[in-house]
N, C-alpha and C positions, 0 to 999 in steps of 0.2 A: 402725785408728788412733783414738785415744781424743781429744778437743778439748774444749776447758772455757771459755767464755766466763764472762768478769767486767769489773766494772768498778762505778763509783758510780751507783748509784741514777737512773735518767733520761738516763743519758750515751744510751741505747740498744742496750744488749746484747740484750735481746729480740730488736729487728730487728735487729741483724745477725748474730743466731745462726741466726733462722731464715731470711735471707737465704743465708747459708752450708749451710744444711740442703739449701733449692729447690735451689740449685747444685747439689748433689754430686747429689739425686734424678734433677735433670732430664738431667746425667752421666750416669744410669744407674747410680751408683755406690748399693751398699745401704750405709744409712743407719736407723740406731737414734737419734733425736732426743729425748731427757729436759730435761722440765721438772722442772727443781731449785730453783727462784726461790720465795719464800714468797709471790708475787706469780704465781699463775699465767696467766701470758699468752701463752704460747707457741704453743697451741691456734689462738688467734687469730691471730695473727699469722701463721700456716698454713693461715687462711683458714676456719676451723671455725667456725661457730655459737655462741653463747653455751649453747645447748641442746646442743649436740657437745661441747664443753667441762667441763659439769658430768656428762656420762656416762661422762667418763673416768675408767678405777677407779684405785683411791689406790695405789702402790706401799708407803705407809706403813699402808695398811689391809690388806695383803695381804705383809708382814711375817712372819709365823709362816709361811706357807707355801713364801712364797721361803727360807726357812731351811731350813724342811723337807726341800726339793728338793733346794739345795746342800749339804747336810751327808751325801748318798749313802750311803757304807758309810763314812765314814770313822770307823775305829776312834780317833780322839784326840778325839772329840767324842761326847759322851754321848746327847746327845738337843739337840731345837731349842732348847728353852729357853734352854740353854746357849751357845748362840750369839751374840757381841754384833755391833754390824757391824763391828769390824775382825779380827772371826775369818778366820786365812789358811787356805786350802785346802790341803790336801794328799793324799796318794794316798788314793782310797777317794771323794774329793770328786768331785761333779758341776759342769764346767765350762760357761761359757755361751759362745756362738760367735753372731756377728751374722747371721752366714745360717745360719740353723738353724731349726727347731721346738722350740719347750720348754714345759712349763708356765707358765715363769714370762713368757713371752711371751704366749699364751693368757689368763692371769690378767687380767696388768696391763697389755700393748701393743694398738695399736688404729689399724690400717692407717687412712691419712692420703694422699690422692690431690693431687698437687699439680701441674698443665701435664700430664696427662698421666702422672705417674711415681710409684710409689709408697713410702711409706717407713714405718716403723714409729715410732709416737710412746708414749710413757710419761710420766708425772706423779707427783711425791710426794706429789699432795692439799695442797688449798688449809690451811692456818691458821685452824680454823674457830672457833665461840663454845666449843665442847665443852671447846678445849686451853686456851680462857684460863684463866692464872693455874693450869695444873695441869703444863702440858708446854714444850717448847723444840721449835724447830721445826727442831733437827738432828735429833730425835729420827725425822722423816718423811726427810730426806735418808740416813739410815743406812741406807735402804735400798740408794740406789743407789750407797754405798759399798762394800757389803757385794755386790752384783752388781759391779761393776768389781774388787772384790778376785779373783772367780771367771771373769773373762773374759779370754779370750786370742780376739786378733784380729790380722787380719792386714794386709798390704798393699792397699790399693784397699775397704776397707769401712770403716765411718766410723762411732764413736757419741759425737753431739754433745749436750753437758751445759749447759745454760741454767743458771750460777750463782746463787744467792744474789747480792745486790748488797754490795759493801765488801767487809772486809776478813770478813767473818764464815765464807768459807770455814776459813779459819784454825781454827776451834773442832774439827775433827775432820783427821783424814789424807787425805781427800778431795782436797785440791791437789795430794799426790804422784803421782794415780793417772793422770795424762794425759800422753801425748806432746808435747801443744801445747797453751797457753795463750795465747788471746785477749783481751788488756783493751783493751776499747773506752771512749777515752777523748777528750771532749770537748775543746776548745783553750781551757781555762779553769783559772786557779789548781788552783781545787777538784778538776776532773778528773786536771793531774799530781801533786797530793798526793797522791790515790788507788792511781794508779802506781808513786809512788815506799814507798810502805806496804807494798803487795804486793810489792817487788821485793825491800826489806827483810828479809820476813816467808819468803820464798821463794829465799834467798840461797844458803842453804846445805844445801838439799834437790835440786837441778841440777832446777831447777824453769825448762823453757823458754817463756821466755814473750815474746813481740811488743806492740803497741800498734799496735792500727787506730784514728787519729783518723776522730772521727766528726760529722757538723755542719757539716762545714768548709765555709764558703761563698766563702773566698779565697786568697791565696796569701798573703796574710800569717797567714791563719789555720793554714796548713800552716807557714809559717814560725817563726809563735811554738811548733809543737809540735816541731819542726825542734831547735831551738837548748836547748829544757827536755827531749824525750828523746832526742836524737843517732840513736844506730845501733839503741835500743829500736825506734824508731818504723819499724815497715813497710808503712805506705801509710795516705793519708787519702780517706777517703768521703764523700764532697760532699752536699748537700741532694740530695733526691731528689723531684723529681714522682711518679715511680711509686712509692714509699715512703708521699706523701701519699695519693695515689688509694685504695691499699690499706687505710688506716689509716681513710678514709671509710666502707671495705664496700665499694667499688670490686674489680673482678678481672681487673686490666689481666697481660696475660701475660707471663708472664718475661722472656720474649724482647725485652721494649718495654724492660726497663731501662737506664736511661743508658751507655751501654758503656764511659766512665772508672769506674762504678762495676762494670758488671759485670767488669773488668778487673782492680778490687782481689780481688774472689770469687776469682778465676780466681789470682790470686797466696798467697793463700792456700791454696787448696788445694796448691799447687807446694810451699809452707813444710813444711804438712803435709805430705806426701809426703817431702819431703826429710831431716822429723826420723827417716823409718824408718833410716835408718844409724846413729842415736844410741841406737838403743834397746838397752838393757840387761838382758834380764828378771832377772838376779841380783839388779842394785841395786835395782831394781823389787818383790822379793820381800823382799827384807832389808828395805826401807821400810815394806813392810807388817809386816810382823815389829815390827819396833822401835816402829809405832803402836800395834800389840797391845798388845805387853807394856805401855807406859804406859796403856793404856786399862784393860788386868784391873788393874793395881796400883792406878789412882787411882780405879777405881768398877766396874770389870767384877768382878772376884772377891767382893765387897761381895754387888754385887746376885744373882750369881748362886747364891753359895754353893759354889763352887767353884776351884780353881787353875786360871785360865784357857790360864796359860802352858805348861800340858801339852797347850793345842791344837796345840801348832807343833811339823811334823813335820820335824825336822832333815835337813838336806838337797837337803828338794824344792823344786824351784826351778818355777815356773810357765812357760810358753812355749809357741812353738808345736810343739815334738816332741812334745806332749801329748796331738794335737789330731789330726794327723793331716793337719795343714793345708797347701796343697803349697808350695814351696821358694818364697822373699821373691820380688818383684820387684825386678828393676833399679831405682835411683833413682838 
């Protein structure tokens, strides 16, 4: 199952992504955790070192090889160059699977021990001095577009995506690619502006998306997000002691957190779970399709010097009959 946190700037997305990550780890449930945020905090927040954090390798420095890999035999694709991130896979392509061994695991992922349980973590690489005033900092996120475009996953395994903050998802197809959308949003004007941008922006792509208020320290505070997102809104997470401890360097154990919040974790994951009967991989693969083609027409064919749209192999539709992978769960 694919999860995307967003939300504005400081609401807290960080912590409650990797709150949701510990959860699902400490579950037992395997878990692929990417920092996506130009702001890489993730690391942290998962209890790593500031020296743990800057050794974890760049998935946008490691770009030409993830292509490499996923471009397989497939005959519609000429070489990696050619490759931009909303290249779709199709027969001859090498798909990715959350429990598995790959290179591109190997490359860029970097086992993360958290209570006891373990999960795999990955990063776009930080925004450094190098890109000023030369690059955009989608240009490091394409990476793990272009790996969710080749990933089929199944029931009970989990890869959680630490957004960009705002609306800047937007700038590439990136928001189609998830089963679940989390915006964690503060009980403040500014935070349901944000909300209501994204719901906007994501209207008419069946883009599923909830609202964890976050901050909340009372019941008028769940009230006022009550009455601005109605039936959006699926549960609010209160100020957190063991939130703060952690945030000190503190390493108070999971198990200590406040159980009306570990209770929202625990509801969320059920959401997740629950969206597996809505999943579609047709429409799934047509969306990547149709980002394609706008991406070769409005710069992919430019840069690459060739007719992008002869990458898409009519027909193929991605999923789990691909994969090998065994029959859904119940939900």
């Amino acid at each position: 199952m694919k999860i995307a946190f967003v939300g504005k700037g400081g609401s807290g997305k960080t912590t409650l992504s990797s709150l949701f990550v510990r959860h699902l780890a400490v579950a037992g449930s395997p878990v692929v955790a990417v920092d996506a945020d130009v702001n890489q905090h993730l690391g942290a927040a998962l209890g790593l070192t500031d020296e743990e954090c800057a050794a974890l390798p760049s998935l946008g420095a490691e770009l030409p090889a993830i292509k490499e890999y996923l471009r397989g035999e497939n005959p519609r694709i000429a070489d990696a160059a050619s490759m931009i991130k909303t290249t779709p896979p199709g027969r001859g392509s090498r798909l990715l699977r959350i429990v598995e061994d790959n290179p591109v695991y190997r490359l860029c992922a970097r086992p993360v021990t958290v209570d006891g349980a373990s999960l795999r973590l990955m990063a776009t690489g930080a925004f450094n001095e190098e890109d000023l005033g030369v690059a955009c900092y989608h240009s490091k996120v394409g990476a793990v577009e272009l790996c969710l475009n080749h990933l089929v996953d199944g029931p009970g395994e989990y890869w959680v995506t630490d957004m960009t903050a705002g609306a800047d998802s937007f700038a590439s197809g990136l928001f189609t690619r998830f089963d679940q959308t989390f915006l964690v949003c503060e009980p403040t004007r500014k935070g349901v502006a944000v909300y209501r941008q994204y719901r906007d922006y994501a209207r008419d792509f069946g883009v599923r998306l909830h609202v964890i208020g976050n901050k909340v320290e009372n019941e008028d505070d769940l009230a006022f997000l009550r009455e601005e997102l109605g039936d959006a809104l699926l549960a609010g997470f209160g100020r957190s002691g063991w939130v703060r401890r952690t945030e000190q360097g503190r390493t108070p154990a999971f198990d200590e957190l406040e159980p009306a919040n570990a209770a929202v974790l625990r509801l969320m994951q059920e959401t997740v779970d629950a969206s597996y009967a809505e999943r579609d991989w047709e429409r799934y693969t047509r969306q990547l399709v149709t980002f394609h083609l706008r991406n070769a027409e409005s710069w992919g064919n430019a840069k690459t010097g060739a007719d992008l749209a002869a990458q898409v192999d009519p027909g193929f539709v991605l999923g789990e009959h691909l994969t090998g992978l065994p029959e859904p769960l119940a939900v």
